[in-house]
C-alpha positions as CSV (number, residue, x, y, z in Angstrom):
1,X,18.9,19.3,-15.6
2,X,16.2,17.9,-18.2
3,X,16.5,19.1,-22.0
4,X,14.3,22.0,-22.7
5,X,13.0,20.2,-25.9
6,X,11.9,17.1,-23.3
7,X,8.6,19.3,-23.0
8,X,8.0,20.8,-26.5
9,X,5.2,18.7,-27.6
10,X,3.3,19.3,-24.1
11,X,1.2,22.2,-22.9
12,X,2.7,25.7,-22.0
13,X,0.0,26.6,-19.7
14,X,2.3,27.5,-16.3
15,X,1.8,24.6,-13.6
16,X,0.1,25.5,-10.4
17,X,-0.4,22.1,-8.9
18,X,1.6,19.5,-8.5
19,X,-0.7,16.3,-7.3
20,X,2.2,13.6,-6.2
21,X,1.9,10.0,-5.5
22,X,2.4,8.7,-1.8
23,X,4.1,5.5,-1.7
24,X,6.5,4.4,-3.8
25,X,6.9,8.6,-4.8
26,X,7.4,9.9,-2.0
27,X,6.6,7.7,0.6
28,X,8.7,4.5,0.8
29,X,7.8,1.3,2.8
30,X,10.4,-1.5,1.8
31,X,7.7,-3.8,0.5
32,X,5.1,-3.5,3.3
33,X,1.9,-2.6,0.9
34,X,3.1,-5.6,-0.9
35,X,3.7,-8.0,2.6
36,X,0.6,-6.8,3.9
37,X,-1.5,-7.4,0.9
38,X,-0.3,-11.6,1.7
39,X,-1.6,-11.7,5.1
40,X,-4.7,-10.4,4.1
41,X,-4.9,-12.9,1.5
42,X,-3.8,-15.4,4.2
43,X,-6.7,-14.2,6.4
44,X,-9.2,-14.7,3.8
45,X,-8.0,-19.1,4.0
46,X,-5.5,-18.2,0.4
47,X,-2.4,-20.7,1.4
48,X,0.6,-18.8,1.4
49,X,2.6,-20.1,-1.8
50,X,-0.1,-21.3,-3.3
51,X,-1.5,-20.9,-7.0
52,X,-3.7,-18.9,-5.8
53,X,-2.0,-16.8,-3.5
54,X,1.0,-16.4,-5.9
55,X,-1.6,-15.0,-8.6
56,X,-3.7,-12.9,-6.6
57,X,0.0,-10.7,-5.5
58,X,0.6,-11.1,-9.1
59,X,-1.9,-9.3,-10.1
60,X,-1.7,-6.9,-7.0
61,X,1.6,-5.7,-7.9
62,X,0.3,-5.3,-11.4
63,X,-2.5,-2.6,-10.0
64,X,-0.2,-0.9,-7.8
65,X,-0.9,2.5,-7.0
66,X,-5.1,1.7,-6.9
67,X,-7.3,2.0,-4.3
68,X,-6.4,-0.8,-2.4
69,X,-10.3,-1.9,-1.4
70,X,-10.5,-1.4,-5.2
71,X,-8.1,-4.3,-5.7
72,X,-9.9,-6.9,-2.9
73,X,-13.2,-6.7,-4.6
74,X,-11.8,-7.6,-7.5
75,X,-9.7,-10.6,-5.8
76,X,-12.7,-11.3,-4.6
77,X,-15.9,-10.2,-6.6
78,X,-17.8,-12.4,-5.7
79,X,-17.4,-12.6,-2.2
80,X,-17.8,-8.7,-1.2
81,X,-17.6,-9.6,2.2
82,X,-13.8,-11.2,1.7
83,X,-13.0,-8.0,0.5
84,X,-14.2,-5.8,3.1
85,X,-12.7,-8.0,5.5
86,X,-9.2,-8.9,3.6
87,X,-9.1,-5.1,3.3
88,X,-9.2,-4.2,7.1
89,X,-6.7,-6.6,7.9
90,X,-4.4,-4.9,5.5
91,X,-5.3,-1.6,6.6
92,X,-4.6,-2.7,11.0
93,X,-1.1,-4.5,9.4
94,X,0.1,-1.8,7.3
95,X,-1.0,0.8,10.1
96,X,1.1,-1.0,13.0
97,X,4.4,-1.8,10.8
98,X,3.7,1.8,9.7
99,X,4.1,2.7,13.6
100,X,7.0,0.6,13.7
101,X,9.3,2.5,11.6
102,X,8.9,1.5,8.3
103,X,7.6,4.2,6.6
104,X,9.6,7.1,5.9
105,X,10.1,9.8,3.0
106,X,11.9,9.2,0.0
107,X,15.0,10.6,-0.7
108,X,14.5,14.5,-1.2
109,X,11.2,14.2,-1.4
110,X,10.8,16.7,1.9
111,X,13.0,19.1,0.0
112,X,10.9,18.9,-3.0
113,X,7.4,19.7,-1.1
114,X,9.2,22.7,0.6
115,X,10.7,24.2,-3.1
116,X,7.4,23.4,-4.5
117,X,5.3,25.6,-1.5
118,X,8.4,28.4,-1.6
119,X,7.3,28.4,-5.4
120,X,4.0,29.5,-4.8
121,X,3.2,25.9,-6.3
122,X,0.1,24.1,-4.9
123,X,0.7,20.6,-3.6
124,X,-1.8,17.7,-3.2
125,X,-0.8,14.3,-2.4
126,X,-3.0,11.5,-3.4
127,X,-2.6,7.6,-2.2
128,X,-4.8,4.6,-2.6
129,X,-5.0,4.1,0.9
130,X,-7.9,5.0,3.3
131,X,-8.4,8.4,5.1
132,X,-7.3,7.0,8.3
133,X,-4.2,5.2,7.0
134,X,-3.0,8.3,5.0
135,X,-4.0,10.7,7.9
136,X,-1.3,8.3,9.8
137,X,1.3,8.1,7.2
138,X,1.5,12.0,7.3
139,X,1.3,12.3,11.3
140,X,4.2,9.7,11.4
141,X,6.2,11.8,8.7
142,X,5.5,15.2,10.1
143,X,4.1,16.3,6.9
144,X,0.3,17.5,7.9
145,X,0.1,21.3,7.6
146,X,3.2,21.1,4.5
147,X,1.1,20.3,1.8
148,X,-2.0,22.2,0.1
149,X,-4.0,19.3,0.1
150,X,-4.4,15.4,0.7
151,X,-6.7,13.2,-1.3
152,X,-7.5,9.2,-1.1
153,X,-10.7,7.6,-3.1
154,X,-13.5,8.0,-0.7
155,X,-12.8,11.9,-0.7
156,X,-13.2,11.8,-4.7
157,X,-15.3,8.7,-5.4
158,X,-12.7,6.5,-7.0
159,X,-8.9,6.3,-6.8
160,X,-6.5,5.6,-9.6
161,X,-6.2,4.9,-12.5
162,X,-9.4,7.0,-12.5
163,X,-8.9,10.6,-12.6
164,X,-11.2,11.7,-9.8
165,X,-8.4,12.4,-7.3
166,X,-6.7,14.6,-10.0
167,X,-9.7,16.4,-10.7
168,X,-11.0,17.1,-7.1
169,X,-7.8,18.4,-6.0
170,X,-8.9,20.9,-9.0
171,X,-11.9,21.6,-8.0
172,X,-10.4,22.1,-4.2
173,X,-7.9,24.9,-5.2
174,X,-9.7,26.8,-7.6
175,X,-8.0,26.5,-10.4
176,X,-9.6,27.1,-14.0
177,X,-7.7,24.8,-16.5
178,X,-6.4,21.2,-15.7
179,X,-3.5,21.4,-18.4
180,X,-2.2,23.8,-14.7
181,X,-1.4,20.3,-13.3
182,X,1.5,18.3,-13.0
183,X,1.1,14.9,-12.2
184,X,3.8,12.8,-10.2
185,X,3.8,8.6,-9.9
186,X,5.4,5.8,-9.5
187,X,2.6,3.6,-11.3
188,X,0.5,2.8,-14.1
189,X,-2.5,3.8,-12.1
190,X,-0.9,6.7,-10.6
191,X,0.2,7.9,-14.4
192,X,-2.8,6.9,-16.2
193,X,-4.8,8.4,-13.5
194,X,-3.1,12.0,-14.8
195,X,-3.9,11.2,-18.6
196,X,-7.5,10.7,-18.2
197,X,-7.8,14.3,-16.3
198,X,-6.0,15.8,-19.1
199,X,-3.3,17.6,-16.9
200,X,-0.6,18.9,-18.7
201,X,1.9,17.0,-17.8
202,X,2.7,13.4,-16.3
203,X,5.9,13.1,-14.9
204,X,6.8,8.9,-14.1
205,X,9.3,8.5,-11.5
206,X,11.6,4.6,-11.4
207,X,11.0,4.4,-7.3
208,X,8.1,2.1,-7.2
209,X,6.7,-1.2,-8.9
210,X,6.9,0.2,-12.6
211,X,9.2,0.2,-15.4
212,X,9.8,3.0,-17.7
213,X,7.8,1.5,-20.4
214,X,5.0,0.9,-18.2
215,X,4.7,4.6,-17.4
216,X,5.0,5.8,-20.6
217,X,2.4,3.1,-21.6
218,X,0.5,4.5,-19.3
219,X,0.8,8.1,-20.6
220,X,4.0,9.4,-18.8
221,X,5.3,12.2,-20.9
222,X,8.3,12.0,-19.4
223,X,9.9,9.2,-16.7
224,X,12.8,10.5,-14.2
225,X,15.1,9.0,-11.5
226,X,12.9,9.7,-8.2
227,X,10.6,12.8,-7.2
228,X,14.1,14.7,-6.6
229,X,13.4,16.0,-10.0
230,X,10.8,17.3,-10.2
231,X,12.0,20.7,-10.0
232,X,14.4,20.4,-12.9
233,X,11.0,19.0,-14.5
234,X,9.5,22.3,-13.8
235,X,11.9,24.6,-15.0
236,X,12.1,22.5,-18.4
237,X,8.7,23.3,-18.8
238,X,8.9,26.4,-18.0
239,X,12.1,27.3,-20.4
């Protein structure tokens, strides 16, 4: 269980939404967003291993957790066309492995969705991928129809570290205050994402690219284990 006193400095507004990362929170992929993201690089004529390629993954696992069309146009700002296309390869790549077998839920992650619901908690999952890919993810896992709500940039106009997602998912549910939402990620986008919207609470969790002091640079308020607990986060607050 989390110290009560963890929470004293935050909000006491009761939490009614709980707006959780996909991969790396509770989606896990061995590596794949990062592996696909270097054949689409490959496909645009970067050399594997080269300078170039080496920076570019650099700086994508630096921006983990963004929209990942976000991320090609900046590789490649000024080529858009790169980007559209670097991005469609990544999309078919990650969508096939995806099919294969490598994407499955994090530990207790499943558990945590259904406690959450049983709590009269509303649930919105957010990713930086595109509709189609995240509509696939959550056919392949069984989840559509468990959660309130699922959100990727084009259905708020940007994706993290921008808080549209966050605020949309808001807006969706009809709720009045944003300090009523918790935040959940595995990344600085994810986490900074839920400290421009203002929610009351941004929980970091260790299962993705980021360190502890890169989610609380972000703005975590508090960094955990994994997603498993997020319910002990709850109660804390709720002490």
């Amino acid at each position: 269980m989390l110290a009560q006193d963890t929470f004293r400095s935050l909000s006491t507004v009761p939490t009614r939404l709980v707006c959780l990362d996909m991969n790396g929170t509770t989606v896990e992929d061995d590596g794949l967003v990062l592996e696909c993201f270097g054949d689409a690089l490959t496909s645009q004529g970067v050399a594997p291993g080269s300078a170039a390629h080496l920076t570019m993954l650099s700086f994508v696992e630096q921006t983990m957790g963004s929209s990942r069309l976000e991320v090609f146009k900046r590789l490649f700002g000024s080529a858009p066309g790169r980007a559209l296309a670097a991005n469609r390869v990544f999309e078919r790549g990650f969508a096939a492995a995806a099919s294969g077998g490598r994407v499955r839920a994090v530990d207790g992650a499943v558990d945590v969705l259904l406690r959450l619901r049983d709590a009269g908690v509303h649930v919105a999952l957010t990713t930086g991928f595109s509709r189609q890919t995240q509509n696939q993810i959550l056919e392949l896992l069984g989840w559509t129809g468990l959660v309130d709500l699922s959100l990727c940039p084009e259905d708020a106009g940007r994706g993290a570290p921008y808080p549209d997602m966050v605020l949309t998912a808001l807006l969706a549910l009809d709720l009045d205050d944003v300090r009523e939402v918790m935040t959940v990620g595995d990344s600085r986008a994810a986490v900074l994402a839920g400290h421009r919207a203002g929610a009351g609470a941004n929980v970091g969790v260790l299962t993705g690219p980021h360190r502890e002091t890169d989610l609380l640079e972000a703005g975590a308020d508090v960094v955990v284990p994994s997603v498993r607990a997020v319910p002990d986060v709850l109660a804390a607050r709720a002490a």
